[in-house]
Residue frames as a rotation matrix with the C-alpha (Angstrom) as fourth column:
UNK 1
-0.121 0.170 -0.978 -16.81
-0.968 -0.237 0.078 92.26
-0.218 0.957 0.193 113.87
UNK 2
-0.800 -0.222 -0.558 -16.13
-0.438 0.851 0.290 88.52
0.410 0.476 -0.778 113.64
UNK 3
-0.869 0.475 -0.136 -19.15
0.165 0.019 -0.986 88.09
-0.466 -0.880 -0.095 116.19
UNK 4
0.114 0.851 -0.512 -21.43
-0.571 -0.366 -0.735 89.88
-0.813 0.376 0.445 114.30
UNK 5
-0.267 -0.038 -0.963 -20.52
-0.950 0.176 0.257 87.97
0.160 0.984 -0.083 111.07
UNK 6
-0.970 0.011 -0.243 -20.99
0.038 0.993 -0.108 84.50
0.240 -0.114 -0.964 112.57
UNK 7
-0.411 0.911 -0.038 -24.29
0.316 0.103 -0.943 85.26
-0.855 -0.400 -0.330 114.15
UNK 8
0.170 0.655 -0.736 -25.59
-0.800 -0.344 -0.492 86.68
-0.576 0.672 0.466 110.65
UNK 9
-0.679 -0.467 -0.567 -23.99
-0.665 0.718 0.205 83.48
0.311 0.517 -0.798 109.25
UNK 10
-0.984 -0.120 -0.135 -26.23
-0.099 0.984 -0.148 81.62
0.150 -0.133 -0.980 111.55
UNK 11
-0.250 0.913 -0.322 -29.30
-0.013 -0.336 -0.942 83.45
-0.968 -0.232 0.096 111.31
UNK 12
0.020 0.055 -0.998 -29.07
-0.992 -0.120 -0.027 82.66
-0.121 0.991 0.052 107.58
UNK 13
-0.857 -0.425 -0.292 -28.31
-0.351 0.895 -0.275 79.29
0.378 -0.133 -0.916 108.28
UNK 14
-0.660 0.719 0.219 -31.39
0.456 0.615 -0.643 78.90
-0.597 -0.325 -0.734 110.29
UNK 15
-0.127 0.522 -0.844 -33.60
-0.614 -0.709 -0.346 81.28
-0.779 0.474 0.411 107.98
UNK 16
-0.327 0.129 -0.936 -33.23
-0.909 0.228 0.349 78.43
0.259 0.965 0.043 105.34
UNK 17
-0.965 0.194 -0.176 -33.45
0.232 0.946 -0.226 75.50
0.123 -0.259 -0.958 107.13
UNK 18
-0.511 0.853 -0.102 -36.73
-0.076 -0.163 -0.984 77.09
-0.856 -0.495 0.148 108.05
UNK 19
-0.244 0.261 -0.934 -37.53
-0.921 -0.365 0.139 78.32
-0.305 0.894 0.330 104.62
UNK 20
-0.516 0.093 -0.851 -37.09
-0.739 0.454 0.498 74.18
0.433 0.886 -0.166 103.75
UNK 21
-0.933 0.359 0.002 -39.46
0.087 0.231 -0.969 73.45
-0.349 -0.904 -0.247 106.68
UNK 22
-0.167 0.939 -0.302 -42.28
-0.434 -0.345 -0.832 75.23
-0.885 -0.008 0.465 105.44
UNK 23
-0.251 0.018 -0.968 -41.55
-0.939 0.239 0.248 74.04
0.236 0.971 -0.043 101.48
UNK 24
-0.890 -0.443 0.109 -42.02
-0.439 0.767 -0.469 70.66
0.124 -0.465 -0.877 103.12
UNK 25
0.132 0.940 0.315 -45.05
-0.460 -0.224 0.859 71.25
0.878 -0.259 0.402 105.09
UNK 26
-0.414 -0.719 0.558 -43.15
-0.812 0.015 -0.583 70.54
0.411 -0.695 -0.590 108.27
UNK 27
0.617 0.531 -0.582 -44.62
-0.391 0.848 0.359 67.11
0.684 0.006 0.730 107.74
UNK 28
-0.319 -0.562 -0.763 -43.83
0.508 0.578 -0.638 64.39
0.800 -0.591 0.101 110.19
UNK 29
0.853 0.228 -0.470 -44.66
0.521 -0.305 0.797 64.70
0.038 -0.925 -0.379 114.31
UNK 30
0.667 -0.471 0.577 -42.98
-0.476 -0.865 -0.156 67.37
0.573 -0.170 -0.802 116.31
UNK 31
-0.262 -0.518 0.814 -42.79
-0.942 0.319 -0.100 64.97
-0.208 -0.793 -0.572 119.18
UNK 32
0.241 0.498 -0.833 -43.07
-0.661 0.712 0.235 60.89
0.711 0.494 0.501 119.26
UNK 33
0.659 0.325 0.678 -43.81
-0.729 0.496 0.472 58.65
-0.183 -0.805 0.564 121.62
UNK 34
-0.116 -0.641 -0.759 -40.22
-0.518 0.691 -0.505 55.98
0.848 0.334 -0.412 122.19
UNK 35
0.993 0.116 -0.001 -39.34
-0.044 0.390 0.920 53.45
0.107 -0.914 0.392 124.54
UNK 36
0.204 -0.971 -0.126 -36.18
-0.849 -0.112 -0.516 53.60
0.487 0.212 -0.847 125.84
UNK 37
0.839 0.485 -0.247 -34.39
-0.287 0.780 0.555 50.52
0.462 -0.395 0.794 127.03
UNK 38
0.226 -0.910 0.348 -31.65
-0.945 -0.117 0.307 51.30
-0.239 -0.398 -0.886 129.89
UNK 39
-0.409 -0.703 -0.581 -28.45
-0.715 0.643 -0.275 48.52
0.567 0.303 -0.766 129.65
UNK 40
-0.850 0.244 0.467 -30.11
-0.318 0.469 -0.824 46.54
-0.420 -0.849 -0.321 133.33
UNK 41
-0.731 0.676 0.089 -33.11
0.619 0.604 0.502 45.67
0.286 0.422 -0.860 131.01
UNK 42
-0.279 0.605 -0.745 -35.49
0.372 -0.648 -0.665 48.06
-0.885 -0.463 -0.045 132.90
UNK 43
-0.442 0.523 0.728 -38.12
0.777 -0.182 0.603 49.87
0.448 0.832 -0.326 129.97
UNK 44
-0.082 0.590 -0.803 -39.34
0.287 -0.758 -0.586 53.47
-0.954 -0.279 -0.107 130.56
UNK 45
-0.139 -0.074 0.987 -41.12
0.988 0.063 0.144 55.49
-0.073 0.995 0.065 127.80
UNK 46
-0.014 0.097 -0.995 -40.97
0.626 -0.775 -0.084 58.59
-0.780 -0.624 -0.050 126.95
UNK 47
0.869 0.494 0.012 -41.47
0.257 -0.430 -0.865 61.50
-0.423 0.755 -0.501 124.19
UNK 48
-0.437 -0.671 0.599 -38.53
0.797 0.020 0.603 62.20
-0.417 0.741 0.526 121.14
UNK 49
0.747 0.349 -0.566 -37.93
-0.125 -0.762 -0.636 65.43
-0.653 0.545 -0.526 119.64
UNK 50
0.395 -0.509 0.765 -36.03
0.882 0.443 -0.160 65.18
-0.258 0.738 0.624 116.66
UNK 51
0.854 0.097 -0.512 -34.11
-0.016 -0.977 -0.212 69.18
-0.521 0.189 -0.833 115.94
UNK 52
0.837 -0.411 0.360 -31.48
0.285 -0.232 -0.930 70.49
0.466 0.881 -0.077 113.58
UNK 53
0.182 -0.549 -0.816 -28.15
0.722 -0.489 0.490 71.22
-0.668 -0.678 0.307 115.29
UNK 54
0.999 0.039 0.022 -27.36
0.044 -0.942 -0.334 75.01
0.008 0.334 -0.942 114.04
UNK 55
0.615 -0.766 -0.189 -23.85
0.435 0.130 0.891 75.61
-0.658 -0.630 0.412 113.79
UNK 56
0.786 -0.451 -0.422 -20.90
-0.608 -0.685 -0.402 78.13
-0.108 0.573 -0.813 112.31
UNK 57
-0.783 0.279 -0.556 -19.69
-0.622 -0.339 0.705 77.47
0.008 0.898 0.439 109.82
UNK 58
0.002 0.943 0.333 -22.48
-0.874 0.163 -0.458 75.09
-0.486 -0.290 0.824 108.50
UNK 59
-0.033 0.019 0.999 -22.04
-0.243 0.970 -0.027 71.80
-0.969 -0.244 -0.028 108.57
UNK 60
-0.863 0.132 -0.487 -21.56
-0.403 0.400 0.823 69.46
0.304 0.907 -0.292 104.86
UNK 61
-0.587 0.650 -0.483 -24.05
0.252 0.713 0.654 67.46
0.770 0.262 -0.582 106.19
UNK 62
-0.091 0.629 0.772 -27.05
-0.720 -0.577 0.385 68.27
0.688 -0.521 0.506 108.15
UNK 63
-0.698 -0.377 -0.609 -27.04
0.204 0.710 -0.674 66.38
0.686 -0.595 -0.419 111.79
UNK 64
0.029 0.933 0.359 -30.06
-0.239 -0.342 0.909 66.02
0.971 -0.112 0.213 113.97
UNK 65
-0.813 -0.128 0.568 -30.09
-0.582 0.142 -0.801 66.08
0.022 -0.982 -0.190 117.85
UNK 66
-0.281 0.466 -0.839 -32.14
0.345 0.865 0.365 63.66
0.895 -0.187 -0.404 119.85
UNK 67
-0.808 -0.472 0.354 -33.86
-0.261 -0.251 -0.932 65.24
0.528 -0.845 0.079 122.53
UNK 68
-0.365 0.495 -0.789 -35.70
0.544 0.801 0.251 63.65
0.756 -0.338 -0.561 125.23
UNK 69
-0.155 0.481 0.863 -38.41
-0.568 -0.758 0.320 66.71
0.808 -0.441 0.390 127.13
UNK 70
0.364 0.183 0.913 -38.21
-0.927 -0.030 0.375 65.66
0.096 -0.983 0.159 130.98
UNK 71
0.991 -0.120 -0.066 -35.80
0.137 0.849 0.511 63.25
-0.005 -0.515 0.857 131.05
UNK 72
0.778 -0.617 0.120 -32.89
-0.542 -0.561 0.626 64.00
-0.319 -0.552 -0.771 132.68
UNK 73
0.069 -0.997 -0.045 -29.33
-0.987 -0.062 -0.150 63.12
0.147 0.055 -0.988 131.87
UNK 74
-0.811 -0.543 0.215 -28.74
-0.563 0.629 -0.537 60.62
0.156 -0.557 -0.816 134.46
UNK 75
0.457 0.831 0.316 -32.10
-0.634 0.554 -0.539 58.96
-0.623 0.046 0.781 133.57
UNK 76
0.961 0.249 -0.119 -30.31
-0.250 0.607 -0.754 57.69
-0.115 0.755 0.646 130.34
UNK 77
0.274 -0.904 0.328 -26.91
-0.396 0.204 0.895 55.94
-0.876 -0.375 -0.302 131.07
UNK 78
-0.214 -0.813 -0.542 -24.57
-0.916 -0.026 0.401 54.69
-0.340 0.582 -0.739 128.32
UNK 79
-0.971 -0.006 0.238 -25.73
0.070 0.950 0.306 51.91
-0.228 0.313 -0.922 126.47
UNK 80
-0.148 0.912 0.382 -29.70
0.007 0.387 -0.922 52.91
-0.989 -0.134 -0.064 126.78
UNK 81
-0.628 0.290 0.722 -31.57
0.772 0.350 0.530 51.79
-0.099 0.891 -0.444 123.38
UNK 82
-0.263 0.716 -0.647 -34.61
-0.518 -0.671 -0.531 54.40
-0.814 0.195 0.547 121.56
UNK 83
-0.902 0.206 0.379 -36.89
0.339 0.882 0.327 52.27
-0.267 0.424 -0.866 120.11
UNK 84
-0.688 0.594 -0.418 -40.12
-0.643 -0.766 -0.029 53.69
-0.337 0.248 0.908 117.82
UNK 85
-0.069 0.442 0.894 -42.78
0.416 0.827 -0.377 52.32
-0.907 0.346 -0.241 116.50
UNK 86
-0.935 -0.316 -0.162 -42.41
-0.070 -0.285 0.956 51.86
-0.348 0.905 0.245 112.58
């Protein structure tokens, strides 16, 4: 029972965030082109997705993940920078 309430909790949850996606016009890139810059100085660049984290209950404040398509973990060590172009 509690199972089934959290997962309708979070299919509502994402059912609006969507809802204020489209009111939007899900403006803004999906993906964007950063450079990252590891702590050793070394520069590699690579694409930035920007997603909603989803979560029961739902969050006061909405909190966005940072993910980075084909780059691995242990590509980006502690300290690396994400730099865009404004």
């Amino acid at each position: 029972m509690i199972a089934d309430q959290q997962r309708d909790a979070l299919l509502g949850h994402r059912a609006r965030w969507q809802d204020y996606q489209q009111q939007k016009g899900n403006a803004g890139p999906r993906q964007i082109p950063v450079r990252l810059i590891l702590p050793n100085g070394d520069e590699r660049i690579a694409s930035m997705r920007l997603d909603c984290v989803f979560q029961t209950p739902p969050p006061k404040e909405y909190r966005l993940e940072c993910i980075l398509p084909g780059v691995a973990k242990a590509d980006v060590p502690i300290g690396t920078e994400v730099w865009t172009e404004a």
